[in-house]
N, C-alpha and C positions, 0 to 999 in steps of 0.2 A: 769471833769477829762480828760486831756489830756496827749497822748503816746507820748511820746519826746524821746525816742531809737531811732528810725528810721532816723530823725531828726540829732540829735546831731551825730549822727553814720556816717550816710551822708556827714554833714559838717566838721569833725574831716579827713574820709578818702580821701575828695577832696582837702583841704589842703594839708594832707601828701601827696599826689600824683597829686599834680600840676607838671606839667610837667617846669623841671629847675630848682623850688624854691626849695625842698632839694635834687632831686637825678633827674636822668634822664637814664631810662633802657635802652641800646641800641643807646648811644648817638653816636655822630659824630668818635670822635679821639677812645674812649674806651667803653667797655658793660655797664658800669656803669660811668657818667659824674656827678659832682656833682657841685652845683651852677651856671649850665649852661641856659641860657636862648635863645637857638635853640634848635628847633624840629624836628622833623623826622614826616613823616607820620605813619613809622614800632614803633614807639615812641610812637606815640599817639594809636594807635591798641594795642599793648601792654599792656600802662598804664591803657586802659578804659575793657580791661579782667580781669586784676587785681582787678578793682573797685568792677564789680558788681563779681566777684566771694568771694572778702572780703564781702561783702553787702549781698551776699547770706547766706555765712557764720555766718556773725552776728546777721542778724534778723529770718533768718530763722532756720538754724539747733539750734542755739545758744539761740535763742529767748531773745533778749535785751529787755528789757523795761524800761520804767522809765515815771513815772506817777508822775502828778501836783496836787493839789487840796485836 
């Protein structure tokens, strides 16, 4: 039996929050740039608080699971 929340949760939120490929917080011209592919350094600190505070939210307060087997 394997936990795959954590997992899938992970890979679903670093997708959505690839810097450029759908949105980008804090972009160059406006606050929010969308299909942009430059980055900011204030960009990337941004996106990666977002990350694990989703990620905290998910596995932890939320308790995601999702078992194999």
């Amino acid at each position: 039996m394997a936990d795959w929340g954590p997992v899938l949760i992970a890979v679903v939120l670093f997708v959505v929050l690839t810097l450029g490929l759908l949105f980008q917080l804090l972009g160059h011209s406006r606050v929010v740039d969308f299909c942009n592919m430059r980055t900011s350094g204030v960009s990337i600190l941004v996106h990666t608080i977002i990350f694990f505070r989703l990620i905290t939210i998910f596995l932890i307060a939320i308790g995601v699971h999702i078992t194999t087997g």
